[in-house]
C-alpha positions as CSV (number, residue, x, y, z in Angstrom):
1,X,0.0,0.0,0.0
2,X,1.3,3.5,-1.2
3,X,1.2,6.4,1.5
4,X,2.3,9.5,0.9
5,X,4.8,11.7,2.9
6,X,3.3,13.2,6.2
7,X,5.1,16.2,7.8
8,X,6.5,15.0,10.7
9,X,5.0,18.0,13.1
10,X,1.0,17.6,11.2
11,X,-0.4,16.3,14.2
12,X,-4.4,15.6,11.7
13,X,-2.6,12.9,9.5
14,X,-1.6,10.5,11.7
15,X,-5.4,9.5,11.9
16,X,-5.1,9.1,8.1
17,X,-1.8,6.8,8.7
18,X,-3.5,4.4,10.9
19,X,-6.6,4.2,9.2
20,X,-5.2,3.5,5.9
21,X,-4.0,-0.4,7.0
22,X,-7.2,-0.5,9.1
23,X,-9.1,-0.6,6.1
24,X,-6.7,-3.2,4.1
25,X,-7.2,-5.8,7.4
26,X,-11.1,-5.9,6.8
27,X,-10.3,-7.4,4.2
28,X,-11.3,-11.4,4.2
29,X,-11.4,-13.4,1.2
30,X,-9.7,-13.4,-2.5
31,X,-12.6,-13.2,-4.6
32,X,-13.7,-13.0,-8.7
33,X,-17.2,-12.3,-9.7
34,X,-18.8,-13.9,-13.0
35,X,-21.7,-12.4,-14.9
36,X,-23.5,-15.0,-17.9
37,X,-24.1,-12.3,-20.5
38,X,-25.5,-15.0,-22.9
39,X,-29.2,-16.6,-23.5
40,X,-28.1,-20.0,-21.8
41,X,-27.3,-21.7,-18.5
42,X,-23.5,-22.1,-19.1
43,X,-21.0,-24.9,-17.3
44,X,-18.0,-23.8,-15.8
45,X,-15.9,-25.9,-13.0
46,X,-13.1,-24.6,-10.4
47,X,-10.4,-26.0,-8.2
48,X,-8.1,-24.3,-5.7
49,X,-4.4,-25.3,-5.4
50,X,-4.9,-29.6,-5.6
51,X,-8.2,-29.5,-4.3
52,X,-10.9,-31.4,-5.8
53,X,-12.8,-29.8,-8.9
54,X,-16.3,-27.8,-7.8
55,X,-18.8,-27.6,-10.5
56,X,-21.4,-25.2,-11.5
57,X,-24.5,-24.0,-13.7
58,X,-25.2,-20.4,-14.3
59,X,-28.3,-19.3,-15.2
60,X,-28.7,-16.8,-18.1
61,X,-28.0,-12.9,-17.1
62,X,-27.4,-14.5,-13.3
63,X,-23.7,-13.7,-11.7
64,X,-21.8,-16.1,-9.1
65,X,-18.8,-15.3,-7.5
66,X,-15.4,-17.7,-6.8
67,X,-13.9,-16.9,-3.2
68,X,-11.1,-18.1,-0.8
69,X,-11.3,-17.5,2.9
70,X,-7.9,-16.2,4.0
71,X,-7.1,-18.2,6.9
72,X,-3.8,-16.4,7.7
73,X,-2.3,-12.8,7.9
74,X,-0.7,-13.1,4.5
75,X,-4.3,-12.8,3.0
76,X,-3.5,-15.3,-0.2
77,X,-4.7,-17.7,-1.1
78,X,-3.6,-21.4,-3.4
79,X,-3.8,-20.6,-7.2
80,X,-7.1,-21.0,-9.0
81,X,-8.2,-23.2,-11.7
82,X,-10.7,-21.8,-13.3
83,X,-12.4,-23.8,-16.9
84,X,-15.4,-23.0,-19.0
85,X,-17.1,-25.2,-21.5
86,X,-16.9,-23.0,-24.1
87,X,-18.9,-25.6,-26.3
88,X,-22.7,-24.4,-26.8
89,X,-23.7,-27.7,-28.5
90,X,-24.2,-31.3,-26.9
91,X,-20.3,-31.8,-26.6
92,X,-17.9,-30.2,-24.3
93,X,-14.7,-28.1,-24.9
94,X,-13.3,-27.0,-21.5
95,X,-10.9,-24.2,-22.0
96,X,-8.8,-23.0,-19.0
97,X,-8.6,-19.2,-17.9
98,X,-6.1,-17.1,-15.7
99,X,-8.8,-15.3,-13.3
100,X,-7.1,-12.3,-11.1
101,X,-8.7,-12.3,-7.6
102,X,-9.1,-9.3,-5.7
103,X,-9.3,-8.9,-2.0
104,X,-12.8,-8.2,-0.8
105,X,-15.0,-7.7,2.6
106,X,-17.3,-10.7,1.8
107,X,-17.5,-13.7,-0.4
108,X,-20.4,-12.0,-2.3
109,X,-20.1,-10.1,-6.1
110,X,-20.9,-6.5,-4.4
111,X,-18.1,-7.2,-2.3
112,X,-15.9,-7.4,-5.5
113,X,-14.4,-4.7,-6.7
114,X,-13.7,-3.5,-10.6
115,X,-11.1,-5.3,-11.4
116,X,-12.3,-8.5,-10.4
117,X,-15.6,-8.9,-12.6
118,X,-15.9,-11.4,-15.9
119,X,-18.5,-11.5,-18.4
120,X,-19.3,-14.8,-20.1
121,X,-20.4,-14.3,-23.4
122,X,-20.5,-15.3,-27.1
123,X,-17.6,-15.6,-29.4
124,X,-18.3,-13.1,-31.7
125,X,-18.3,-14.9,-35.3
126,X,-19.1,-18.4,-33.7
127,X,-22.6,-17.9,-34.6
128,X,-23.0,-18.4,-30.5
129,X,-21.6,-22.2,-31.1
130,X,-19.0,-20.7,-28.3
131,X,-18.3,-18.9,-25.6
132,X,-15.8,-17.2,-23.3
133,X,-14.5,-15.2,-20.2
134,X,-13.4,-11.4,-20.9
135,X,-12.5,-9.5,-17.7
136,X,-14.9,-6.5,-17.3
137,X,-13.3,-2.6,-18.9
């Protein structure tokens, strides 16, 4: 965390100082939001570190989020493995993506801030035979 310099003798920002890491130690779990931008309940499957594989459904224009409870003062968390059947038709296609956590209040999607929000949507040109995960602008 950045902090800028304080005058030794300004007695109003040492307030600032100590509530500045205050607000960084409510901070509880490593979370990513997802958001099913297409006109289909989609499949999509998760696994932290070696743990076992947790699979889901998402409803159309429905968001779930992906969190890890920190458990220790270092507040990380094991790497995530995150895969989305990115085949529309009967078959499957699981493609893999790198998903970028961000440190949140909650385990809940309006706990997540910006830069931790995916859309699921169509391929363009795929003719919506595929989809895929595009973090959020």
């Amino acid at each position: 965390m950045k902090i800028g310099r304080m005058a030794l003798a300004a007695a109003a920002a040492v307030p600032i100082a100590w509530a500045l890491p205050a607000a960084s130690q409510d901070t509880t779990h490593g979370c990513a939001c997802f958001h099913n931008k297409t006109g289909a309940t989609i499949s999509y499957r998760y696994k932290w570190g070696d743990g076992q594989w947790q699979a889901y459904k998402l409803q159309p224009n429905y968001q779930n989020w992906i969190c890890w409870k920190y458990d220790s003062p270092q507040k990380s968390s094991p790497n995530l493995t995150f895969q989305l059947d990115v085949d529309m038709s009967k078959g499957s296609a699981w493609t893999t993506y790198a998903i970028t956590r961000v440190q949140t209040t909650a385990a809940h999607c309006n706990a997540v801030g910006k830069g931790g929000h995916y859309d699921i949507s169509y391929r363009p040109n795929t003719n919506n035979g595929f989809i895929q995960v595009t973090h959020q602008p």
